[in-house]
C-alpha positions as CSV (number, residue, x, y, z in Angstrom):
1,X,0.0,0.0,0.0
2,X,2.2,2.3,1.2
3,X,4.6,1.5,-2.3
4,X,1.9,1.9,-3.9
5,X,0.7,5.5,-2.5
6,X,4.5,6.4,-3.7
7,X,4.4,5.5,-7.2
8,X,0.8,7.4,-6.9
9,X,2.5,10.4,-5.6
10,X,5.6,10.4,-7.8
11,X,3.1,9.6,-11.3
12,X,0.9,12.6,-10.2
13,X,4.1,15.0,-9.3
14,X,5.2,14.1,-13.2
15,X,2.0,14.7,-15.2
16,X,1.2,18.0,-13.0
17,X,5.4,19.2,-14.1
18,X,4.1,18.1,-17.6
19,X,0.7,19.6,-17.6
20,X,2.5,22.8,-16.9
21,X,5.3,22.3,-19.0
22,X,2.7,22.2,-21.8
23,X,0.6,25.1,-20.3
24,X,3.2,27.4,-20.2
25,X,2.9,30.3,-22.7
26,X,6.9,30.4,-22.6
27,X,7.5,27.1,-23.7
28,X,4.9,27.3,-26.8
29,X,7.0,30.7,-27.6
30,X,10.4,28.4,-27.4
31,X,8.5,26.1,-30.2
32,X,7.8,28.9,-32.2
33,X,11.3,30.3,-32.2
34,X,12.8,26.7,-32.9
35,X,10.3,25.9,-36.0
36,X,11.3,29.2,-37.0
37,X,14.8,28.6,-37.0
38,X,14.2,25.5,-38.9
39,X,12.2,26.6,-41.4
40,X,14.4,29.4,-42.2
41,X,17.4,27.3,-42.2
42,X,16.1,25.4,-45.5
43,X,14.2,28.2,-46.9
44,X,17.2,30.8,-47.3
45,X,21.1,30.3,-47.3
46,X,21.6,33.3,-45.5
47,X,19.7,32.5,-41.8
48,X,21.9,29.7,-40.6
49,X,25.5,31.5,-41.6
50,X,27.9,32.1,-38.7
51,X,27.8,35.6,-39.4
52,X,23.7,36.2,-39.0
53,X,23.5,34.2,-36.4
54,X,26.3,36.1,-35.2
55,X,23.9,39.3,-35.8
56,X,20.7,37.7,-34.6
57,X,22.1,37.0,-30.8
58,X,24.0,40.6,-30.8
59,X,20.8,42.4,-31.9
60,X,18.6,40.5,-29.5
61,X,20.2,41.4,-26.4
62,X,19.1,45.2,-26.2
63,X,15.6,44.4,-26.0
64,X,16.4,41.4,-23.9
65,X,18.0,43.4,-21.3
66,X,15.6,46.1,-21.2
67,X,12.9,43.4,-20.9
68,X,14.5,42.0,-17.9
69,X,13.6,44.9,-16.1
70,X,10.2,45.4,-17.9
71,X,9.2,42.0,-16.8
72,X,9.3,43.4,-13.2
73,X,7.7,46.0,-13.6
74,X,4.9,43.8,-15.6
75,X,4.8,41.3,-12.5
76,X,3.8,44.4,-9.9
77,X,1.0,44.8,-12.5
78,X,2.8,48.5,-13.6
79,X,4.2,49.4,-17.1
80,X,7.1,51.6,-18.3
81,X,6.7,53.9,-21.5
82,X,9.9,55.6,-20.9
83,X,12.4,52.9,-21.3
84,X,13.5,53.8,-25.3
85,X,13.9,57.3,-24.0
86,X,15.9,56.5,-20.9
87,X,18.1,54.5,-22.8
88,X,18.7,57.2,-25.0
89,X,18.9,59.6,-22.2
90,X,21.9,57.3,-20.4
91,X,23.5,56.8,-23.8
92,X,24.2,60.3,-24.1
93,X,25.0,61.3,-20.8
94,X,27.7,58.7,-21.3
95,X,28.5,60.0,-24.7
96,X,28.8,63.5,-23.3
97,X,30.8,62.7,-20.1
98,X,33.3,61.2,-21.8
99,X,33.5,63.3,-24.8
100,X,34.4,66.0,-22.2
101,X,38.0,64.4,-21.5
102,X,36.6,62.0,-18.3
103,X,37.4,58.3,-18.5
104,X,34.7,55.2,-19.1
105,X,34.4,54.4,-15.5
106,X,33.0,58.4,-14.9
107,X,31.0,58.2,-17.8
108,X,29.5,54.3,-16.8
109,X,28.7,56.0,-13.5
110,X,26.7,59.4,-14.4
111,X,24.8,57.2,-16.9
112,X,24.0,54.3,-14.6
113,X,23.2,57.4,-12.2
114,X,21.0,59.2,-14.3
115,X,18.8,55.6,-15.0
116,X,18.7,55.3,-11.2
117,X,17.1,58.6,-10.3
118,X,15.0,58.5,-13.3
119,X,13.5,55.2,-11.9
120,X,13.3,56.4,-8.6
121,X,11.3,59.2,-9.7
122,X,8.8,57.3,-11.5
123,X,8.8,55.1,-8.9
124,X,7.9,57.5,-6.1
125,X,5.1,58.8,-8.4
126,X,3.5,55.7,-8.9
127,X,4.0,53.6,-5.3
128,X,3.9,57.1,-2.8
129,X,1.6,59.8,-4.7
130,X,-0.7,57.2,-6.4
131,X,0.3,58.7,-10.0
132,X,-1.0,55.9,-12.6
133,X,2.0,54.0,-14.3
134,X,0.9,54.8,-18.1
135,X,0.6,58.6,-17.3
136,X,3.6,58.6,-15.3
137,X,6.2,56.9,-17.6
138,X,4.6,58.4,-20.6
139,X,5.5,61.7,-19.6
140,X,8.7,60.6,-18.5
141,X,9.3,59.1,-22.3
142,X,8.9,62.8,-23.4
143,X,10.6,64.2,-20.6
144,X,13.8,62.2,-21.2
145,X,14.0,62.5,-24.7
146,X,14.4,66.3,-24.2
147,X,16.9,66.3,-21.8
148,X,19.3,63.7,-24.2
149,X,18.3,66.5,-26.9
150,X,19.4,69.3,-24.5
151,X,22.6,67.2,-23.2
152,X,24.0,67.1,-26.6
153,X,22.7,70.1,-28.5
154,X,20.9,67.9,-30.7
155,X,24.1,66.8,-31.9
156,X,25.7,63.5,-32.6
157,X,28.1,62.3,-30.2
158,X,30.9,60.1,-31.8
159,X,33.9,61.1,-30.1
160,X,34.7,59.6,-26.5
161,X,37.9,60.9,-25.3
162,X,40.6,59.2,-24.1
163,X,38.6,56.1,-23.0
164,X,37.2,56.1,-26.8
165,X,38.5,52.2,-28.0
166,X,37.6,50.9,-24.2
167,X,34.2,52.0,-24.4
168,X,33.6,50.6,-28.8
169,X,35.3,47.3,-27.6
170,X,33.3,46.9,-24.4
171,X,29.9,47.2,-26.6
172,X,30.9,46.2,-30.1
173,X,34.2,43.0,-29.0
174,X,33.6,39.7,-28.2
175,X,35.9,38.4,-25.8
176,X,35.3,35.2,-24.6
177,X,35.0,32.0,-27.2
178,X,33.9,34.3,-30.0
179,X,30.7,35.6,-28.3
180,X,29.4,38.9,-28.8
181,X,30.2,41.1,-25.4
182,X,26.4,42.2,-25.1
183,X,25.3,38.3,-25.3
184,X,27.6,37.7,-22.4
185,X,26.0,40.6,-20.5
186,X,22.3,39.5,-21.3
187,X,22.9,36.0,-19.6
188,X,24.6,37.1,-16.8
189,X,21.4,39.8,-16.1
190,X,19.3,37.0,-17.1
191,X,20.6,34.8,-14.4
192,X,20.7,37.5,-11.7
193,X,17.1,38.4,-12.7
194,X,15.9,34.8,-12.6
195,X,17.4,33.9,-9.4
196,X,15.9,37.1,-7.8
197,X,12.6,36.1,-8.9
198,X,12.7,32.8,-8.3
199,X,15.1,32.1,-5.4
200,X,14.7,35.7,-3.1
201,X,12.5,37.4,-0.4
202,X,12.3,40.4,-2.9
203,X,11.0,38.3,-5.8
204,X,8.2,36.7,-3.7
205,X,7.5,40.4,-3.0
206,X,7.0,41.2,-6.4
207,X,5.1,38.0,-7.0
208,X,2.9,39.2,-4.3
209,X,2.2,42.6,-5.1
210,X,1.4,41.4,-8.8
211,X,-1.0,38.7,-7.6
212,X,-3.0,41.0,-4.9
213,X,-1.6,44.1,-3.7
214,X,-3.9,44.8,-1.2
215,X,-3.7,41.3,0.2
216,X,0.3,41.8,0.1
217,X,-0.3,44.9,2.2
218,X,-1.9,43.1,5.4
219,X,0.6,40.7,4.9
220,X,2.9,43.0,5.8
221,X,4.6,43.0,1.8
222,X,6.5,46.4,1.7
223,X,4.5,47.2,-1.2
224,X,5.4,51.1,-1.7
225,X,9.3,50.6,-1.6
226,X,9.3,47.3,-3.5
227,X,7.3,49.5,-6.6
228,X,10.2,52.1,-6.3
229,X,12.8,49.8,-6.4
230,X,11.0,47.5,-9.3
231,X,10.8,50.8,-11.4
232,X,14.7,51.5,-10.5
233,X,15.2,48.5,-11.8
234,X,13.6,49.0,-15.1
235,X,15.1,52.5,-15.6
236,X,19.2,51.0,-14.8
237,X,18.4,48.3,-17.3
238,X,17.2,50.4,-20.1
239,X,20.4,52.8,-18.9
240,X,22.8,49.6,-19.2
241,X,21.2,48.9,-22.9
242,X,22.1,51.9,-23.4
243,X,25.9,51.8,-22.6
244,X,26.1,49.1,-24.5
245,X,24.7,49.9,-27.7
246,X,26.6,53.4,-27.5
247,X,29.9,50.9,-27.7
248,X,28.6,49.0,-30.1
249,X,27.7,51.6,-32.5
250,X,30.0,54.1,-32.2
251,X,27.7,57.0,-32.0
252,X,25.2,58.4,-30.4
253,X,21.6,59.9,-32.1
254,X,18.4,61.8,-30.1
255,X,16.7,59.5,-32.1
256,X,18.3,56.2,-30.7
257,X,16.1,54.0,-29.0
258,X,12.9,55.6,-30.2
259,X,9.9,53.2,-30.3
260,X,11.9,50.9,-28.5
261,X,9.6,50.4,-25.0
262,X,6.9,49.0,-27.7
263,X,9.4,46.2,-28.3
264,X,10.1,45.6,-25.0
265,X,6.7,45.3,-23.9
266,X,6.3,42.9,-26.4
267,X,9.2,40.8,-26.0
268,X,7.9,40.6,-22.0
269,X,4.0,39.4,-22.9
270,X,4.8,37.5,-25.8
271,X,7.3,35.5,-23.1
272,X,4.8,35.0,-20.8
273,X,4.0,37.9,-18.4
274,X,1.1,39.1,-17.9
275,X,-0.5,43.0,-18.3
276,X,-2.6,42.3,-15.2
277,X,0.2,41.2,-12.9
278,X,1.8,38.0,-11.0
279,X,2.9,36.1,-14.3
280,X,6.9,36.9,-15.6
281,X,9.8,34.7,-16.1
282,X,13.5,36.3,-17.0
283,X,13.8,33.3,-19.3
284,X,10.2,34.3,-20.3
285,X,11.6,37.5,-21.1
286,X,14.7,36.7,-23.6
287,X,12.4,34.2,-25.4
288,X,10.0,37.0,-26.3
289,X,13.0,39.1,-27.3
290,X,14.5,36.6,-29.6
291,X,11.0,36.0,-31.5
292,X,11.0,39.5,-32.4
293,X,14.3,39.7,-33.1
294,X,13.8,36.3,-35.8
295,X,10.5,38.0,-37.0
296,X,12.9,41.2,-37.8
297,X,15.1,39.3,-39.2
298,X,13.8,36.8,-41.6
299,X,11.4,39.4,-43.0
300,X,14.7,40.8,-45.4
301,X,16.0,37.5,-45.4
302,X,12.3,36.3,-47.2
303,X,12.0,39.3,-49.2
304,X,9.4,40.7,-47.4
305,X,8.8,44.5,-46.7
306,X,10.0,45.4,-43.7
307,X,7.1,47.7,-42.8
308,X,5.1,44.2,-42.3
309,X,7.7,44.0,-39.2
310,X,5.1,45.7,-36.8
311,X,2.0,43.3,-38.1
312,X,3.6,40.4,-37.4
313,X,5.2,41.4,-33.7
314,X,1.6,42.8,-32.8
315,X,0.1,40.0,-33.9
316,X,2.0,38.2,-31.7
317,X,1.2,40.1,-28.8
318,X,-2.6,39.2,-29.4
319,X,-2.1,35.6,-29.7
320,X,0.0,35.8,-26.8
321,X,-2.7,37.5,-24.5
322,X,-5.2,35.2,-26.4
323,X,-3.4,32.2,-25.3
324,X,-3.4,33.9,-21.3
325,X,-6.9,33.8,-21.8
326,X,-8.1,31.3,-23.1
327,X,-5.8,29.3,-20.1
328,X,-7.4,30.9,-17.7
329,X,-10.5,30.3,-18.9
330,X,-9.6,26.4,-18.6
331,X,-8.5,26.9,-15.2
332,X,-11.7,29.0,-14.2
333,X,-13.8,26.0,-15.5
């Protein structure tokens, strides 16, 4: 009997793993992004060369990182519009510092400084004054993008100072076994973000707050500071995007990053989190980024126009909410 209770136990411990294995929007977004590959490997020549796939994993990780943080802020059932413009914001305040004769370590810290307070400041909006998230970070998407334009004069920024070949290497090398720097630095973020969900006191926080915030509040959930620091969170990776792509392209635009925080949104719901709150993975997160990044990227590849680009990634987003609900329409049955 009791051997028998065991097996019971064990067989019913496997199908409920399976069962959500196979319920997990995530892992139907990992098939999709394998078929893809697979279909594009024997319908062009040019998707499985060294040298795109090269491109497709370097291209992926700016959204990727930035999603990291969006995913956060997703879980706490917030959203931030301001992420392309902070990035752009950071990216020049880096460009600036060190185009003024200060090394990369000076210029690394005003930006990653600048992401920090502008998170902060959303954050205290949002979690202390009751500002709504959309309002808030849509302003802040304007707000940013001005100050960038005033920082440089509405210039381009494209020389770095004495730090200049650190700072292109650091974005645009690859130092380790031929990998791109910036896919180095998205699974290292990745890692830290997952464990921090997944394995800390902070993440069940966040978990909490997403899932019921007024219930997290009598459970005695710091709900206010946790929001502030989610939003910090978003803001420093959107600024460290932002370091990196200044190193990787040499140059630095008002323009850059524009439209960007639609991406990143999508890249975070197509992975699995959910606009209502409670639902994010970090994996989630990069396997959203790297279907967008294939659509992008097999659309010149197939011939096809690339103005379809924003049809197919917001079709995506509505079959990935479709899928959210018609799962929790099962579960509700």
């Amino acid at each position: 009997m009791a051997i028998s209770t065991l097996d019971q136990t064990i067989g019913q411990k496997q199908q409920s793993w399976l069962s959500g294995v196979l319920g997990s929007q995530t892992f139907w977004v990992f098939i999709a992004v394998v078929a893809a590959c697979i279909f594009l490997s024997f319908a062009t020549d040019a998707f499985a060369t060294s040298k795109n796939l090269y491109n497709i994993t370097r291209n992926v990780t700016f959204v990727a990182i930035i999603a990291l943080g969006m995913t956060l802020v997703i879980i706490t059932g917030g959203i931030d519009l301001s992420v392309g413009s902070v990035l752009c914001l950071c990216s020049m305040v880096l460009g600036v510092t060190m185009h003024a004769g200060y090394g990369i370590e000076v210029g690394i810290a005003a930006s990653i400084a600048t992401a920090l307070i502008i998170g902060a400041f959303n954050g205290v909006l949002i979690a202390y004054l009751g500002f709504p998230p959309f309002v808030v970070t849509l302003g802040m998407l304007s707000v940013a993008r001005s100050l960038a334009m005033v920082a440089s004069n509405n210039t381009v920024v494209f020389q770095f100072g004495p730090d200049h070949d650190l700072l292109l290497s650091l974005g645009g090398g690859a130092w380790f076994f031929g990998i791109a720097n910036p896919v180095l630095y998205m699974i290292v973020l990745a890692l830290i973000t997952g464990f921090v969900l997944r394995w800390t006191r902070f993440g069940r926080y966040v978990y909490a707050i997403g899932g019921n915030e007024h219930a997290a509040t009598l459970t005695g959930v710091p709900v206010k500071p946790i929001k502030v620091a989610v939003y910090m969170i978003s803001a420093l990776s959107a600024g460290i995007a932002g370091i990196i792509q200044t190193g990787w392209l040499g140059a630095i635009t008002t323009n850059l990053g524009a439209g960007l925080e639609l991406q990143v949104i999508a890249a975070a719901v197509i992975g699995g989190a959910n606009l209502a709150g409670g639902i994010g993975t970090a994996t989630g997160a990069l396997i959203g980024a790297a279907l967008i990044e294939i659509i992008r990227n097999s659309l010149g590849l197939l011939g096809i126009n690339a103005f379809w680009q924003g049809t197919f990634i917001g079709s995506a987003i509505i079959l990935a909410v479709l899928f959210e609900r018609i799962r929790n329409f099962r579960q509700s049955e």
